[in-house]
N, C-alpha and C positions, 0 to 999 in steps of 0.2 A: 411569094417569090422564094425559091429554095434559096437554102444560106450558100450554098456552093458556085453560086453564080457572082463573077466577076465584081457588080456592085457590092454585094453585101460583104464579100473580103475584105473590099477597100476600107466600108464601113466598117467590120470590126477593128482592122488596124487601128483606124482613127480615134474609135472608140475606146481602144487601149491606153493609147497615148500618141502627144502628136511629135511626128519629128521634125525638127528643124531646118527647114530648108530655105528660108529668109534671105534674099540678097541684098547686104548692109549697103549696092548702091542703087538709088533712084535711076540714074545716066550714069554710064561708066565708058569712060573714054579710051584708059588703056588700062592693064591688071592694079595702077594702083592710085591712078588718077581717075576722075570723076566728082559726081554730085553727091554725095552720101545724104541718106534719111536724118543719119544721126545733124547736120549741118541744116539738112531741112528743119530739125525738129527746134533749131533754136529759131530759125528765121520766124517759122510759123507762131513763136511764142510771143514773141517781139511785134510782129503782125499783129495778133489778138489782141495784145496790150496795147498798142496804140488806135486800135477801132476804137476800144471798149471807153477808154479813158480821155479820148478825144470826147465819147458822147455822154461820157460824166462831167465833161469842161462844159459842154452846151446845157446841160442841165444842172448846173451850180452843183455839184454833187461837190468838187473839188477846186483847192482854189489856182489848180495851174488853167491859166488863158488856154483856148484853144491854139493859138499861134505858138507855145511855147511847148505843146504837147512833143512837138517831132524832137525838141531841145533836151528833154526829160528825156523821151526816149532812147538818145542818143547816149546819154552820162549812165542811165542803167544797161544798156551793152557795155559801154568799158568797164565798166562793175562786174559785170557778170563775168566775161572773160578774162579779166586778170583777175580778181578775188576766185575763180573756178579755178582755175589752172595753179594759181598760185597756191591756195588750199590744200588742192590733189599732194602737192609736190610737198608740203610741211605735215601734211596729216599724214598720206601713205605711203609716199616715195622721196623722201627728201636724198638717196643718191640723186637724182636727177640734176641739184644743184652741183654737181663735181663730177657730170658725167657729159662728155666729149663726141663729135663722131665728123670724118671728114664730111659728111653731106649735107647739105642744107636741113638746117637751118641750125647746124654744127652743134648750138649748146643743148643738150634735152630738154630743159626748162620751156622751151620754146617750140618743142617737138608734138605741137596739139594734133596734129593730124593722127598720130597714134592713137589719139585717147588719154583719156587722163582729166577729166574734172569732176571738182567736188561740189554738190551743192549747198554742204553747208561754208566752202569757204566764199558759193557767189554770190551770198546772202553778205557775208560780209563786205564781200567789194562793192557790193550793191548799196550798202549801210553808208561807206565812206562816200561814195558819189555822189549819193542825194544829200551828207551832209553841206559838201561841196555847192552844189546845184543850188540848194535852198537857201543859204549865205546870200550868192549871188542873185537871185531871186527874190530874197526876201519872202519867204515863203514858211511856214512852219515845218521845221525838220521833221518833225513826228508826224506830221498830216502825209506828206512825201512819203516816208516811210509806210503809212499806213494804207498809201494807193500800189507802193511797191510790193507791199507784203500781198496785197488781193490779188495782183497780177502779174508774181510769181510763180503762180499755183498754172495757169498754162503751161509755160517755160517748162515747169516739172513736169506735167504730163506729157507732154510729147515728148519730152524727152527718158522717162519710161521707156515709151512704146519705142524706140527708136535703140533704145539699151536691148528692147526685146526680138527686136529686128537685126539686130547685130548679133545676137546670139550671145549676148555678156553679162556678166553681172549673174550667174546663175543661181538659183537658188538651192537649198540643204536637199540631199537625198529623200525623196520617200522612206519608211520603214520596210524593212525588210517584206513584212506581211506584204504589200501593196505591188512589190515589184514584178513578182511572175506575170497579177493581172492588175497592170499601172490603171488607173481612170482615166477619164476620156482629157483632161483638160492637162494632167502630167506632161512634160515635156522631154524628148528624149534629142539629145546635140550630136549628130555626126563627127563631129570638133571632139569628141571624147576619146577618141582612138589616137590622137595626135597631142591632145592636150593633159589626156589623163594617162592611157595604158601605155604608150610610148615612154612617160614619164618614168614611169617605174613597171618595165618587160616584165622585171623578175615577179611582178604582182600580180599581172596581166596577161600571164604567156600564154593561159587557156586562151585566153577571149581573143590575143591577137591571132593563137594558131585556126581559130573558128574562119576567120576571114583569107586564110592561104590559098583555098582554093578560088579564089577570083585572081590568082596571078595570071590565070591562062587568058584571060579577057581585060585583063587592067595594065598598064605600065607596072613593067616592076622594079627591080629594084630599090636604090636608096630612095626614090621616090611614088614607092608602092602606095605605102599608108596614106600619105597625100592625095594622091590620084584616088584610092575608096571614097575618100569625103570629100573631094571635087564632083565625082561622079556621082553621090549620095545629093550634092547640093541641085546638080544640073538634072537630077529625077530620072536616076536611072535604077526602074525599080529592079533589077534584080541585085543588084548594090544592095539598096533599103530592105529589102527583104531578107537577106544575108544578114546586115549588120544589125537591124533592129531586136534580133529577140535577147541580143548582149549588152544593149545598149542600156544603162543605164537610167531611171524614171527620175524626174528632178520637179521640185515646186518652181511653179511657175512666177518667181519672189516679183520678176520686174512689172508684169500685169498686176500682181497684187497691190506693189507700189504706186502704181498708176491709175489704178482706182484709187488706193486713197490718200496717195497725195493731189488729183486730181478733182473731181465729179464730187468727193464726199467731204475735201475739206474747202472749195468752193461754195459747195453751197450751204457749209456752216457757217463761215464767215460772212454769206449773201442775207443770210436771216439774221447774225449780229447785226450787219449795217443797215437792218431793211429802219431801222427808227434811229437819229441821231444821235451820234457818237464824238467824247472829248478826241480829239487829235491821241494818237496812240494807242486808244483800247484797240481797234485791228488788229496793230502790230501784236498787241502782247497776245491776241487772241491767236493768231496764224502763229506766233512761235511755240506756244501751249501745245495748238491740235498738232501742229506739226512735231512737234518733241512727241507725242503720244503716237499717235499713228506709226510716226517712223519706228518706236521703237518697237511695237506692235509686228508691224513688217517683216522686221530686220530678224526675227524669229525662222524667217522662212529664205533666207539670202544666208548665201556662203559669207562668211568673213571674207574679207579683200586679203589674197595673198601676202605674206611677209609682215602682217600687221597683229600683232598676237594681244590675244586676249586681255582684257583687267576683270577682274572678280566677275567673271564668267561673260562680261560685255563688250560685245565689238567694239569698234571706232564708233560706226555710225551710232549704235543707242548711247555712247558714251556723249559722243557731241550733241544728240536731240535731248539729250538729260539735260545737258549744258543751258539750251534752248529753250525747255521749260521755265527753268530760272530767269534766263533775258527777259520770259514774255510775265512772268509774275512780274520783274523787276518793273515792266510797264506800264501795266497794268497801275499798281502801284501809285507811280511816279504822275502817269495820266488822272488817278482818279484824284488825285492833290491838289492839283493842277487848276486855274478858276478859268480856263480857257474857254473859247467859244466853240459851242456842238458844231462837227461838220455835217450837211444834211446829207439825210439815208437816204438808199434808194426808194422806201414810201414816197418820198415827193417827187421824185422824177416820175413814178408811175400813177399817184394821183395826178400829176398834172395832164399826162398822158389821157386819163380817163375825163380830164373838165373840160381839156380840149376836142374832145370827140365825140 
């Protein structure tokens, strides 16, 4: 097929880098109402965790009853959403506490619909609820914990992917080398022209003056730039064609995050648990990988805005550092401990094989 034909253009494009044209809602009812991914991403975590854990109750894997499964899962949603939100707002944004607006939901603390959460403070809300839960249950806190830390790890991946559908959380630029010809998996944001060159014209002026001549075809004025990356989003390739070869090539941090907060620290954790384990070695195990990976990741992720540096380390690896230590401190504390093994998934699936 000659390269000049329609398909294989498209192909190289692609092949370059991909651009962003993701719409953050599933249903969208009016410009800023609707269903969002990102909202799906937590339902669907909560979902998984209650199949998975309901069928660890029938197979003695854990000692919450089946009948109490929906009750647990209940106390880790308020966990999640207030230790997330509340997190966000003490880690990265704490104006939020003393900042105002007439519209619902007036205080910004409160303002989740923007965005705004952190996962490492919904591990803690998560931490206090099941301490909560387990009291009342009479249940070992550290076993609770140690079925919260395993299905976590959903929760986090989809909600990657849903960071990545959003177009947020971007990750550090390519090297200069890589830019003219980005690879195929690089990601280039429409959103860069309003969120970056707008930022700073006088930085920018070349790359905004590139896109002037679509004023004759786009809304212009004070609502030019806007309307490029509306039109960029709604696929209109002569838009994308224009803005792409300025557009900046970016690591794709939230996919990488979601493979390995996802897929590869689940099924590290699946092979800890496959033979019985004291109450707590999980936990200490999931806050270990996860302090590692994260910090691994977080190599390829912007710093969060207005959040400056310590000895050359974000928030995030400062707090997965953090995390390391909780999950030694478990480890630890679990291996002390003369408590009774909880059973690994070997015997749910040996039994699965005497059965059949």
């Amino acid at each position: 097929m000659p390269l000049d034909t329609p398909f294989m253009y498209h192909c190289g494009v692609l092949a370059q880098s991909y651009i962003h044209k993701l719409d953050p809602f599933a249903i969208q009812i009016t410009e800023t109402l609707g269903l969002r991914w990102y909202g799906l991403a937590y339902i669907a975590g909560f979902v998984t965790a209650w199949i998975v854990i309901k069928w660890m109750s029938r197979n003695n894997i854990t000692q919450i009853q089946p009948n109490k499964v929906g009750d647990f899962i209940f106390a880790c949603v308020v966990g999640v959403l207030a230790g997330g939100r509340l997190g966000y707002v003490f880690f990265y944004d704490p104006t939020l506490l003393y900042t105002f607006t007439p519209e619902l939901p007036w205080w910004r603390v409160l303002a989740i619909q923007d965005g705004g959460m952190s996962s490492h403070g919904g591990m803690i809300g998560v931490s206090v609820a099941l301490i909560v839960w387990g009291k009342k249950n009479n249940i070992s806190i550290l076993h609770l914990i140690d079925i919260a830390a395993l299905f976590t790890i959903p929760g986090l991946f989809y909600g990657r992917i849903a960071n990545f559908i959003n177009g947020e959380l971007w990750g550090k630029k390519l090297p200069e080398s890589l830019q003219a010809e980005p690879p195929w998996w690089s990601i280039k944001y429409p959103t860069e022209i309003t969120e970056v060159w707008l930022a700073s014209p006088q930085l920018y002026q070349e790359k905004l003056n590139t896109i002037e001549p679509l004023r004759s075809q786009i809304v212009g004025g004070d609502y030019f730039y806007q309307s490029v990356v509306q039109e960029a989003y709604a696929g209109n390739q002569q838009v994308i064609e224009s803005i792409q070869p300025n557009l900046t090539a970016w690591y794709p941090s939230q996919l990488f995050q979601a493979a390995a907060e996802g897929p590869v620290l689940f099924i590290a954790l699946f092979l800890i648990w496959w033979n019985p384990r004291k109450p707590g070695i999980i936990a200490g195990w999931f806050a270990i990988l996860y302090g590692i990976l994260r910090i691994i990741t977080e190599e390829y992720r912007q710093p969060d805005a207005g959040v400056a540096l310590l000895f050359n380390f974000s928030r995030g690896q400062l707090l997965s550092a953090t995390m390391i230590l909780v999950g030694i401190f478990y480890l630890t504390i679990s291996a002390r401990r003369s408590s009774e093994k909880a059973s690994g998934f070997k015997y749910a699936f040996n039994k699965k094989t005497q059965t059949t």
